[in-house]
C-alpha positions as CSV (number, residue, x, y, z in Angstrom):
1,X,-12.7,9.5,15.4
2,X,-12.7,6.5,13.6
3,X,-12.8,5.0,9.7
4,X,-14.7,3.1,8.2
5,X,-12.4,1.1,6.6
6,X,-10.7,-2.0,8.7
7,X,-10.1,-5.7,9.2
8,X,-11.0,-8.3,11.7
9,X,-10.8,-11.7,12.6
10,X,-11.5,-14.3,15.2
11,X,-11.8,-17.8,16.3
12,X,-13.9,-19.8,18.6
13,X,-14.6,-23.3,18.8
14,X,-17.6,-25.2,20.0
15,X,-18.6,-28.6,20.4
16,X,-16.9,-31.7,16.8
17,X,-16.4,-28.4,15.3
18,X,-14.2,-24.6,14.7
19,X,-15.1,-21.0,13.3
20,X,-13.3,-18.6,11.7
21,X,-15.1,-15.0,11.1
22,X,-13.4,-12.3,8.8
23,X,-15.1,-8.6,9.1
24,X,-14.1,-6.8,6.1
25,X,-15.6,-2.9,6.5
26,X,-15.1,0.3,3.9
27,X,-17.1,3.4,3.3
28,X,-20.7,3.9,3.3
29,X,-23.0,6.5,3.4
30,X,-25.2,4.6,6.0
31,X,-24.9,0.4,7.2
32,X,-25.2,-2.3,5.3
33,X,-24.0,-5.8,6.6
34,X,-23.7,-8.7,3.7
35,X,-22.9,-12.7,5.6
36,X,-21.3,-15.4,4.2
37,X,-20.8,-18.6,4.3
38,X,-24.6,-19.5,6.1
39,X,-26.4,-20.5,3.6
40,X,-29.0,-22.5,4.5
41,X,-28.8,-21.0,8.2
42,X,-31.2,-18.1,8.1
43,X,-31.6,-17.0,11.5
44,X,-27.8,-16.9,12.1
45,X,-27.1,-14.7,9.2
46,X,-29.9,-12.3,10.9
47,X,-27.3,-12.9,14.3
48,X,-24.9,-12.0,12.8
49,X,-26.3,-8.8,10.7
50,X,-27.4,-7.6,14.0
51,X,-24.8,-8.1,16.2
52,X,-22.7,-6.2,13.8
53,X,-25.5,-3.1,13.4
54,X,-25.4,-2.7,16.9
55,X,-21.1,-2.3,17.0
56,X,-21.4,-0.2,14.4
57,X,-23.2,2.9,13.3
58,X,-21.9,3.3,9.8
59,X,-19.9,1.6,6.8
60,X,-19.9,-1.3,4.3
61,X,-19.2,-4.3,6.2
62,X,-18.3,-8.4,4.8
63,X,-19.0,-10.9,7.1
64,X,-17.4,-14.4,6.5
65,X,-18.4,-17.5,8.4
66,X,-16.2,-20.5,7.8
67,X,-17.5,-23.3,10.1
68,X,-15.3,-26.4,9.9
69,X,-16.7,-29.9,11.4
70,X,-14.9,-32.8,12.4
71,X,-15.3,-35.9,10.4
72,X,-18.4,-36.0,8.4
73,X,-19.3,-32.1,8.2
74,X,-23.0,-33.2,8.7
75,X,-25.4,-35.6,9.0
76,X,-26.3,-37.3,6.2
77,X,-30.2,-38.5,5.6
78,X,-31.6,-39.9,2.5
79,X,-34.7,-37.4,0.7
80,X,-37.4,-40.2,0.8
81,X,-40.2,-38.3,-0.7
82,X,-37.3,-36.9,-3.6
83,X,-36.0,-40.4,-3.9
84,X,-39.1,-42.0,-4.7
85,X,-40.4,-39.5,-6.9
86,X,-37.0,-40.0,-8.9
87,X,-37.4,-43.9,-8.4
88,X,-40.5,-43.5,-10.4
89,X,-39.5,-41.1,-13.1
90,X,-36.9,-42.8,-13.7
91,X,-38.7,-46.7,-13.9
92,X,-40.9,-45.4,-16.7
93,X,-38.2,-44.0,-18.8
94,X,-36.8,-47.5,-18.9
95,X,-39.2,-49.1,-19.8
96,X,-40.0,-46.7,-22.5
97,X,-36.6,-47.2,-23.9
98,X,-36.5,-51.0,-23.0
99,X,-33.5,-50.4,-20.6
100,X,-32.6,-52.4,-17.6
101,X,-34.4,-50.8,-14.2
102,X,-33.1,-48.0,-12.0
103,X,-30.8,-48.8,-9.2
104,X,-30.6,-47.6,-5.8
105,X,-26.7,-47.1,-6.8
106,X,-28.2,-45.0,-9.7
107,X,-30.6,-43.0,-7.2
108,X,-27.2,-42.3,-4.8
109,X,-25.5,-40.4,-8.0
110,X,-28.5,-38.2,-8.3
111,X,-28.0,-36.5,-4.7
112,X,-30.9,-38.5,-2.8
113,X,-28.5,-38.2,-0.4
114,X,-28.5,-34.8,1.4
115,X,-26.7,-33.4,4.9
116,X,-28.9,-32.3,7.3
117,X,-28.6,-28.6,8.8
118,X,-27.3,-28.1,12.2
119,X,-29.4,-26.7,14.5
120,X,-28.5,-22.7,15.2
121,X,-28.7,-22.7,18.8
122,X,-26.0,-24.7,18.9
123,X,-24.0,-23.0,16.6
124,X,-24.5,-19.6,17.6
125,X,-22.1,-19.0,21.1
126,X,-19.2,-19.9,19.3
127,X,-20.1,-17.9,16.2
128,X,-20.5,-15.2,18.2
129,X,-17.2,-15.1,20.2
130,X,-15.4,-15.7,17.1
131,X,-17.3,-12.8,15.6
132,X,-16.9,-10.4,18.9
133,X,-13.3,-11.1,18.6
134,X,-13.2,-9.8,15.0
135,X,-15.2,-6.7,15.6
136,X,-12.9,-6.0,18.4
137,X,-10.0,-6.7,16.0
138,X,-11.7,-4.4,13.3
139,X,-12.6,-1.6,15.6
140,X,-9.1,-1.5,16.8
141,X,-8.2,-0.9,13.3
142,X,-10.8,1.7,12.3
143,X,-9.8,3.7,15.3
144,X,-6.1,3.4,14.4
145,X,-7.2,4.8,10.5
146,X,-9.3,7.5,12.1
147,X,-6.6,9.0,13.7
148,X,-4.8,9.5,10.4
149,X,-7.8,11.0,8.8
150,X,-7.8,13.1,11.8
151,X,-4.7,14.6,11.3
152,X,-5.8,15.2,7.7
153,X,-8.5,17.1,8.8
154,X,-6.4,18.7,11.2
155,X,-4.1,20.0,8.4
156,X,-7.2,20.9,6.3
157,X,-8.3,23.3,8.7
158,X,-5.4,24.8,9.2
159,X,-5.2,25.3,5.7
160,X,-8.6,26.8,5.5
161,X,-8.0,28.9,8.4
162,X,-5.5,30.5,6.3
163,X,-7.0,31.2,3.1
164,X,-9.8,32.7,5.3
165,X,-7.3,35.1,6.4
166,X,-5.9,35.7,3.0
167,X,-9.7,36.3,2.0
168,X,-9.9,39.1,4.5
169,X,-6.5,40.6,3.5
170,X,-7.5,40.6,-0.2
171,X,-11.0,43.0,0.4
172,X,-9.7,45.9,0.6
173,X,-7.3,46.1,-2.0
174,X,-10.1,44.5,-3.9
175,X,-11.8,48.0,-3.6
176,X,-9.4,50.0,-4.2
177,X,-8.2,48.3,-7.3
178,X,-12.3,48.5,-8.8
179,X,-12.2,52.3,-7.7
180,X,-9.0,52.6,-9.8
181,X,-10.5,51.2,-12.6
182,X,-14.0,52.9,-12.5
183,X,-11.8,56.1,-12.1
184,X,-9.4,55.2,-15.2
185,X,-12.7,54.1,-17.1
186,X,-14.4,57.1,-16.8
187,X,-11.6,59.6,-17.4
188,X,-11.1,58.0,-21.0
189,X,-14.9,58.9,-20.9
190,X,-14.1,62.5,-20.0
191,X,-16.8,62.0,-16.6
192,X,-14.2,62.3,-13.9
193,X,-17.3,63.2,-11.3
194,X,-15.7,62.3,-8.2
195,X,-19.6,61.5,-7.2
196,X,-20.0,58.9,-9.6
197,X,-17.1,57.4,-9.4
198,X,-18.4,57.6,-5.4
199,X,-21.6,56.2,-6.7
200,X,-19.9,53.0,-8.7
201,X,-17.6,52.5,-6.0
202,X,-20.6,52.0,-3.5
203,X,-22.7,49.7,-5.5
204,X,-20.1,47.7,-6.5
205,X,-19.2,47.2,-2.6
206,X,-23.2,46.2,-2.2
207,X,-23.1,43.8,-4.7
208,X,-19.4,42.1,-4.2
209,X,-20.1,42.3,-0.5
210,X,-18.2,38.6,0.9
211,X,-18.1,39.6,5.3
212,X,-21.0,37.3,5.6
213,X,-19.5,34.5,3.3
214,X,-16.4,35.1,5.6
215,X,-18.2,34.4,8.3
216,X,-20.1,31.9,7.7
217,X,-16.6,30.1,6.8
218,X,-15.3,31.3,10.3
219,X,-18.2,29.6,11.8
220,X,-17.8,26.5,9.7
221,X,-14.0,26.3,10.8
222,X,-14.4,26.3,14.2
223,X,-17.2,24.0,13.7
224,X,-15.1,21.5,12.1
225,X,-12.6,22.2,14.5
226,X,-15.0,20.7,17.5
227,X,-15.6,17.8,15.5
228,X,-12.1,16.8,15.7
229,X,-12.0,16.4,19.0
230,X,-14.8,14.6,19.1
231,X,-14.9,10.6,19.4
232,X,-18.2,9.2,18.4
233,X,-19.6,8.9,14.9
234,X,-19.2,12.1,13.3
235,X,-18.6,11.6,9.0
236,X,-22.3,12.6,8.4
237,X,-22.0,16.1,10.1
238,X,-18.0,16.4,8.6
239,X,-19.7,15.6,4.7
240,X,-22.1,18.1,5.1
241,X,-19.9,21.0,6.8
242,X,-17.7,20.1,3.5
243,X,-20.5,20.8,1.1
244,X,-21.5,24.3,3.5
245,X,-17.8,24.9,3.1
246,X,-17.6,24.3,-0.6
247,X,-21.2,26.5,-1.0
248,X,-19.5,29.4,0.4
249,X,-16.0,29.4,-1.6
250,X,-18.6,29.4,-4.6
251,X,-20.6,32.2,-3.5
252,X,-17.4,34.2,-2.5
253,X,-16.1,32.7,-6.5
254,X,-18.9,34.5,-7.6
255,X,-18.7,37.9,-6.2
256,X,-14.8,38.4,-6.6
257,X,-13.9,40.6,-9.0
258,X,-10.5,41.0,-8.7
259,X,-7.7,37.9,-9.8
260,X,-6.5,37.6,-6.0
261,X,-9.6,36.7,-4.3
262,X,-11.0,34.8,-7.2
263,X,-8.0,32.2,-6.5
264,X,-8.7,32.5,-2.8
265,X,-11.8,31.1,-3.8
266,X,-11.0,28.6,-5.6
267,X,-8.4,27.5,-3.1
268,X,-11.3,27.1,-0.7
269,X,-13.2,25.3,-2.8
270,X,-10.2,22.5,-3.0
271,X,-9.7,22.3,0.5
272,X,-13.7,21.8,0.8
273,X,-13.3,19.0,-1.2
274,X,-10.5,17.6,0.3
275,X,-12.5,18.0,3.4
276,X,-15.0,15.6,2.2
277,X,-13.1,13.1,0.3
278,X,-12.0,12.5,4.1
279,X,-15.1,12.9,5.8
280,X,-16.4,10.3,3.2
281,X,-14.1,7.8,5.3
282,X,-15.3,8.9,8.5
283,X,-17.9,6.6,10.9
Protein backbone atom coordinates (compact mmCIF):
# COMPACT_ATOMS: atom_id res chain seq x y z
CA UNK A 1 0.00 0.00 0.00
CA UNK A 2 1.25 3.17 -0.65
CA UNK A 3 0.18 7.23 -0.31
CA UNK A 4 -0.07 9.52 -2.45
CA UNK A 5 1.53 12.06 -0.64
CA UNK A 6 5.66 12.25 -0.80
CA UNK A 7 8.77 14.00 -1.77
CA UNK A 8 11.62 13.48 -4.07
CA UNK A 9 14.62 14.75 -5.43
CA UNK A 10 17.57 14.14 -7.68
CA UNK A 11 20.58 15.27 -9.51
CA UNK A 12 22.34 14.64 -12.67
CA UNK A 13 24.63 16.44 -14.67
CA UNK A 14 25.35 16.61 -18.26
CA UNK A 15 27.55 18.26 -20.54
CA UNK A 16 28.59 22.97 -19.30
CA UNK A 17 25.62 22.28 -17.26
CA UNK A 18 23.59 20.61 -13.71
CA UNK A 19 19.83 19.51 -12.87
CA UNK A 20 18.05 19.47 -9.95
CA UNK A 21 14.30 17.85 -10.12
CA UNK A 22 11.91 18.13 -7.02
CA UNK A 23 8.66 15.64 -7.28
CA UNK A 24 6.18 17.03 -4.95
CA UNK A 25 2.92 14.45 -4.96
CA UNK A 26 -0.54 14.69 -2.68
CA UNK A 27 -4.02 13.34 -3.27
CA UNK A 28 -5.92 12.94 -6.31
CA UNK A 29 -8.79 11.32 -7.42
CA UNK A 30 -6.97 10.27 -10.75
CA UNK A 31 -3.18 11.78 -12.29
CA UNK A 32 -2.42 14.88 -13.02
CA UNK A 33 1.34 15.94 -13.62
CA UNK A 34 2.05 19.95 -13.66
CA UNK A 35 6.28 20.79 -14.86
CA UNK A 36 8.18 23.58 -14.17
CA UNK A 37 10.83 25.36 -14.88
CA UNK A 38 10.68 24.35 -19.08
CA UNK A 39 9.28 26.93 -20.47
CA UNK A 40 10.15 27.33 -23.70
CA UNK A 41 11.07 23.44 -23.88
CA UNK A 42 7.86 21.79 -24.95
CA UNK A 43 8.67 18.36 -25.77
CA UNK A 44 10.60 17.88 -22.46
CA UNK A 45 7.80 19.02 -20.34
CA UNK A 46 5.71 16.13 -22.36
CA UNK A 47 9.13 13.78 -21.10
CA UNK A 48 8.74 14.57 -18.28
CA UNK A 49 4.74 14.29 -17.78
CA UNK A 50 5.10 10.94 -19.16
CA UNK A 51 7.81 9.44 -17.54
CA UNK A 52 6.06 10.33 -14.33
CA UNK A 53 2.40 8.84 -15.66
CA UNK A 54 4.01 5.70 -16.31
CA UNK A 55 5.67 5.44 -12.26
CA UNK A 56 2.65 6.32 -11.13
CA UNK A 57 -0.96 5.35 -11.34
CA UNK A 58 -2.56 8.07 -9.19
CA UNK A 59 -2.05 11.51 -7.23
CA UNK A 60 -1.28 15.23 -7.77
CA UNK A 61 2.17 15.47 -8.63
CA UNK A 62 4.80 18.96 -8.98
CA UNK A 63 7.52 18.63 -11.18
CA UNK A 64 10.39 21.12 -10.85
CA UNK A 65 13.27 21.47 -13.31
CA UNK A 66 16.07 23.69 -12.36
CA UNK A 67 18.76 23.46 -15.09
CA UNK A 68 21.85 25.48 -14.17
CA UNK A 69 24.56 26.30 -17.07
CA UNK A 70 27.91 27.25 -16.82
CA UNK A 71 28.95 30.67 -17.77
CA UNK A 72 26.59 32.26 -20.15
CA UNK A 73 23.31 30.16 -19.46
CA UNK A 74 22.64 30.30 -23.29
CA UNK A 75 23.52 31.46 -26.44
CA UNK A 76 22.85 34.74 -27.20
CA UNK A 77 21.72 35.82 -30.95
CA UNK A 78 20.41 39.07 -31.91
CA UNK A 79 16.29 39.02 -33.39
CA UNK A 80 17.15 40.58 -36.81
CA UNK A 81 13.71 40.59 -38.32
CA UNK A 82 12.45 42.16 -34.45
CA UNK A 83 15.42 44.49 -34.54
CA UNK A 84 14.83 46.04 -37.68
CA UNK A 85 11.21 46.32 -37.43
CA UNK A 86 12.04 48.29 -34.04
CA UNK A 87 14.95 50.16 -35.99
CA UNK A 88 12.21 51.49 -38.05
CA UNK A 89 9.44 52.26 -35.66
CA UNK A 90 11.50 53.80 -33.81
CA UNK A 91 13.47 56.24 -36.79
CA UNK A 92 10.06 57.69 -37.55
CA UNK A 93 9.06 58.66 -34.14
CA UNK A 94 12.22 60.78 -34.17
CA UNK A 95 11.78 62.47 -36.67
CA UNK A 96 8.30 63.18 -35.84
CA UNK A 97 9.40 64.64 -32.59
CA UNK A 98 12.66 66.19 -34.12
CA UNK A 99 14.84 63.93 -31.84
CA UNK A 100 18.23 62.66 -32.49
CA UNK A 101 18.12 58.97 -34.37
CA UNK A 102 17.85 55.57 -32.70
CA UNK A 103 20.97 53.82 -31.65
CA UNK A 104 22.01 50.39 -31.80
CA UNK A 105 22.80 50.91 -27.90
CA UNK A 106 19.03 52.06 -27.76
CA UNK A 107 17.93 48.86 -29.80
CA UNK A 108 20.21 46.50 -27.14
CA UNK A 109 17.85 48.04 -24.10
CA UNK A 110 14.76 46.92 -25.86
CA UNK A 111 15.75 43.02 -25.66
CA UNK A 112 16.90 42.58 -29.45
CA UNK A 113 19.01 40.49 -27.84
CA UNK A 114 17.52 37.04 -27.04
CA UNK A 115 19.15 33.39 -25.79
CA UNK A 116 18.71 30.87 -27.88
CA UNK A 117 16.98 27.45 -26.63
CA UNK A 118 18.97 24.37 -26.11
CA UNK A 119 18.25 21.71 -28.04
CA UNK A 120 16.19 18.81 -25.98
CA UNK A 121 18.01 15.89 -27.01
CA UNK A 122 20.68 17.02 -25.43
CA UNK A 123 19.13 17.96 -22.37
CA UNK A 124 16.97 15.10 -21.84
CA UNK A 125 19.44 11.93 -20.33
CA UNK A 126 20.41 14.02 -17.58
CA UNK A 127 16.96 15.34 -16.90
CA UNK A 128 15.92 12.11 -16.80
CA UNK A 129 18.35 10.45 -14.33
CA UNK A 130 17.90 13.37 -12.14
CA UNK A 131 14.19 12.82 -12.44
CA UNK A 132 14.37 8.82 -11.95
CA UNK A 133 16.38 9.51 -8.91
CA UNK A 134 13.47 11.68 -7.51
CA UNK A 135 10.69 9.35 -8.32
CA UNK A 136 12.65 6.68 -6.63
CA UNK A 137 13.17 9.11 -3.74
CA UNK A 138 9.36 9.85 -3.74
CA UNK A 139 8.18 6.32 -4.06
CA UNK A 140 10.28 5.37 -1.16
CA UNK A 141 8.42 7.85 0.71
CA UNK A 142 4.81 7.14 -0.41
CA UNK A 143 5.42 3.50 0.48
CA UNK A 144 6.81 4.56 3.88
CA UNK A 145 3.23 6.83 4.42
CA UNK A 146 1.20 3.91 3.09
CA UNK A 147 2.16 1.78 5.71
CA UNK A 148 0.85 4.25 8.27
CA UNK A 149 -2.41 4.49 6.57
CA UNK A 150 -2.27 0.89 6.60
CA UNK A 151 -2.28 0.49 10.07
CA UNK A 152 -5.10 3.02 10.16
CA UNK A 153 -7.07 0.94 8.17
CA UNK A 154 -6.07 -1.85 10.06
CA UNK A 155 -7.43 -0.38 13.27
CA UNK A 156 -10.60 0.80 11.30
CA UNK A 157 -11.56 -2.62 10.61
CA UNK A 158 -11.12 -3.88 13.65
CA UNK A 159 -13.25 -1.32 14.88
CA UNK A 160 -15.87 -2.08 12.44
CA UNK A 161 -15.65 -5.64 13.07
CA UNK A 162 -16.77 -4.82 16.42
CA UNK A 163 -19.65 -2.67 16.03
CA UNK A 164 -20.83 -5.40 13.60
CA UNK A 165 -20.84 -7.63 16.39
CA UNK A 166 -22.52 -5.20 18.77
CA UNK A 167 -25.15 -4.84 15.84
CA UNK A 168 -25.95 -8.54 16.01
CA UNK A 169 -26.05 -8.48 19.89
CA UNK A 170 -28.39 -5.55 19.92
CA UNK A 171 -31.38 -7.46 17.52
CA UNK A 172 -32.79 -9.35 19.66
CA UNK A 173 -33.27 -7.32 22.58
CA UNK A 174 -34.34 -4.90 19.95
CA UNK A 175 -37.44 -7.23 19.57
CA UNK A 176 -38.16 -7.86 22.67
CA UNK A 177 -38.10 -4.29 23.83
CA UNK A 178 -40.81 -3.33 20.61
CA UNK A 179 -42.93 -6.41 21.81
CA UNK A 180 -42.86 -4.86 25.32
CA UNK A 181 -44.06 -1.78 24.16
CA UNK A 182 -46.76 -2.91 21.64
CA UNK A 183 -47.81 -5.07 24.68
CA UNK A 184 -47.84 -2.03 27.27
CA UNK A 185 -49.43 0.11 24.39
CA UNK A 186 -52.23 -1.91 23.82
CA UNK A 187 -53.14 -2.84 27.49
CA UNK A 188 -53.71 1.00 28.18
CA UNK A 189 -55.89 0.35 25.12
CA UNK A 190 -57.71 -2.46 26.89
CA UNK A 191 -56.73 -5.04 23.47
CA UNK A 192 -54.33 -7.38 25.26
CA UNK A 193 -54.98 -10.05 22.16
CA UNK A 194 -52.02 -11.98 22.49
CA UNK A 195 -52.57 -12.41 18.48
CA UNK A 196 -52.17 -8.92 17.78
CA UNK A 197 -49.74 -8.13 19.74
CA UNK A 198 -48.27 -11.51 17.69
CA UNK A 199 -49.41 -9.70 14.60
CA UNK A 200 -47.38 -6.18 15.48
CA UNK A 201 -44.60 -8.02 16.65
CA UNK A 202 -44.21 -9.83 13.11
CA UNK A 203 -44.53 -6.85 10.94
CA UNK A 204 -42.46 -4.80 12.75
CA UNK A 205 -39.67 -7.69 12.42
CA UNK A 206 -40.47 -7.52 8.39
CA UNK A 207 -39.97 -4.06 8.22
CA UNK A 208 -36.85 -3.42 10.77
CA UNK A 209 -35.36 -6.50 9.34
CA UNK A 210 -31.18 -5.47 9.30
CA UNK A 211 -29.46 -9.60 8.68
CA UNK A 212 -28.94 -8.56 5.15
CA UNK A 213 -27.44 -4.97 6.04
CA UNK A 214 -25.30 -7.21 8.50
CA UNK A 215 -24.20 -8.95 5.93
CA UNK A 216 -23.50 -7.05 3.42
CA UNK A 217 -21.13 -5.20 6.14
CA UNK A 218 -19.57 -8.71 6.90
CA UNK A 219 -18.78 -9.01 3.33
CA UNK A 220 -17.51 -5.45 3.05
CA UNK A 221 -15.14 -6.15 6.10
CA UNK A 222 -13.45 -8.93 4.89
CA UNK A 223 -13.29 -7.22 1.63
CA UNK A 224 -11.48 -4.41 3.05
CA UNK A 225 -9.61 -6.73 4.93
CA UNK A 226 -7.94 -8.27 1.54
CA UNK A 227 -7.18 -5.06 0.40
CA UNK A 228 -4.81 -4.51 3.09
CA UNK A 229 -2.72 -6.92 2.21
CA UNK A 230 -2.58 -6.01 -0.93
CA UNK A 231 0.40 -3.90 -2.58
CA UNK A 232 -0.62 -2.34 -5.85
CA UNK A 233 -2.86 0.59 -6.31
CA UNK A 234 -5.85 0.06 -4.42
CA UNK A 235 -7.51 3.88 -2.95
CA UNK A 236 -10.22 3.69 -5.78
CA UNK A 237 -11.63 0.24 -4.64
CA UNK A 238 -10.96 1.36 -0.58
CA UNK A 239 -13.21 4.97 -1.39
CA UNK A 240 -15.80 3.12 -2.78
CA UNK A 241 -16.02 0.08 -0.18
CA UNK A 242 -16.19 3.32 2.31
CA UNK A 243 -19.20 4.85 0.67
CA UNK A 244 -20.88 0.83 0.49
CA UNK A 245 -19.92 0.77 4.07
CA UNK A 246 -21.32 4.18 4.97
CA UNK A 247 -24.81 3.14 2.63
CA UNK A 248 -25.31 0.38 4.89
CA UNK A 249 -24.88 1.95 8.50
CA UNK A 250 -27.61 4.45 6.89
CA UNK A 251 -29.95 1.78 5.85
CA UNK A 252 -29.40 -0.06 9.28
CA UNK A 253 -29.91 4.07 10.86
CA UNK A 254 -33.01 3.84 9.25
CA UNK A 255 -34.60 0.69 10.31
CA UNK A 256 -33.51 0.80 14.09
CA UNK A 257 -35.94 1.50 16.32
CA UNK A 258 -34.57 1.02 19.42
CA UNK A 259 -31.70 3.83 21.16
CA UNK A 260 -28.86 0.94 21.15
CA UNK A 261 -28.70 0.02 17.64
CA UNK A 262 -29.54 3.42 16.33
CA UNK A 263 -25.96 4.45 17.95
CA UNK A 264 -24.49 1.25 16.51
CA UNK A 265 -25.43 2.88 13.47
CA UNK A 266 -24.19 5.83 13.67
CA UNK A 267 -20.90 4.54 15.03
CA UNK A 268 -20.66 2.75 11.66
CA UNK A 269 -21.34 5.40 9.78
CA UNK A 270 -18.01 7.32 11.53
CA UNK A 271 -15.80 4.59 11.07
CA UNK A 272 -17.07 4.62 7.18
CA UNK A 273 -15.95 7.87 7.01
CA UNK A 274 -12.91 7.48 8.68
CA UNK A 275 -12.43 4.79 6.20
CA UNK A 276 -12.41 7.06 3.44
CA UNK A 277 -10.78 10.09 4.60
CA UNK A 278 -7.88 7.40 4.45
CA UNK A 279 -8.61 5.71 1.42
CA UNK A 280 -8.69 9.30 -0.02
CA UNK A 281 -4.75 9.15 0.53
CA UNK A 282 -4.34 5.94 -0.85
CA UNK A 283 -2.61 5.27 -4.61
Amino acid sequence: MRSMTGFGRGTASGKDFSVQVDVRSLNHRFIEVRVRGLPDLPGLIIKCEEFIKNRFSRGSFDVNVNLQFEGLRRPRVVNREAAKAMWRELSDLARELGCDAPTLETLLSLGVVQEEPPEEECLWPAIREALAAACEALATFRAREGEKLRAALKREAKILEELIARAEAEIPGAKEAFARRIQERLAELRMLDEARISLEVALWAERTDVREELDRLGAHLSRLRDLLTQEGPTGRELEFLAQEIGREANTLAAKSRGVPLGEVALELKLCAERIREQARNVE
